[in-house]
C-alpha positions in Angstrom: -30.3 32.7 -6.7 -27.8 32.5 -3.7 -29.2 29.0 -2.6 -28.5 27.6 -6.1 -25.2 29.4 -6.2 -24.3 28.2 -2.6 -25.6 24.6 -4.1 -23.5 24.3 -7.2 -20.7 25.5 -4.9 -21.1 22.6 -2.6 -21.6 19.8 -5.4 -18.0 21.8 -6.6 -16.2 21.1 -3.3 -17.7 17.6 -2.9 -16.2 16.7 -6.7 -12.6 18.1 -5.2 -13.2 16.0 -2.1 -14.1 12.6 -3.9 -11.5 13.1 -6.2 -9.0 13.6 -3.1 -9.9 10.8 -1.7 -10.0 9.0 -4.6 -6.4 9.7 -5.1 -5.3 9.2 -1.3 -7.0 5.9 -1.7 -4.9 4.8 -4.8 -1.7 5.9 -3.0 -2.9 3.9 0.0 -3.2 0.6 -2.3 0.1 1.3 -3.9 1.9 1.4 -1.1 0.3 -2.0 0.8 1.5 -3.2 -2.3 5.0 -2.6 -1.8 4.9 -2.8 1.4 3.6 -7.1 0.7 6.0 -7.3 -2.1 8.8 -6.5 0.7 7.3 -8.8 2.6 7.1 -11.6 1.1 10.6 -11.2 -0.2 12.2 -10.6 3.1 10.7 -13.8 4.0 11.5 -15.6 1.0 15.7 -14.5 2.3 14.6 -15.8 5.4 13.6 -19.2 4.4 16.9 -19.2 2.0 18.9 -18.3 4.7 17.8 -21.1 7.3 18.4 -23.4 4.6 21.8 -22.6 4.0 22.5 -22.5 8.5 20.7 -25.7 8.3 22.9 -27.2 5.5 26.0 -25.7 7.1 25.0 -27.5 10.4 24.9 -31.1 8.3 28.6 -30.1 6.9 29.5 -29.8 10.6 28.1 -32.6 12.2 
């Protein structure tokens, strides 16, 4: 009985794990995902502003 007991005790603490992980993982992807979004925008600004210092520098010339 104790190897079965010790069994269904390990296939318990493996379910906890996977569904840590699990979790950690989503977390993981969720925040790559905001952390591209920022990205992208922040070089999106980037591209506007050079366009405007560009511009700017036709006015002057």
């Amino acid at each position: 009985m104790e190897k079965i007991e010790s069994l269904q005790l390990l296939k318990e603490q493996l379910k906890i794990k996977n569904r840590d992980l699990r979790k950690a993982r989503k977390e993981k992807n969720e925040f790559a995902k905001r952390l591209n979004d920022l990205i992208a925008a922040n070089q999106r600004e980037i591209r506007n502003l050079r366009e405007t210092v560009r511009r700017k520098d036709e006015e002057i010339k």
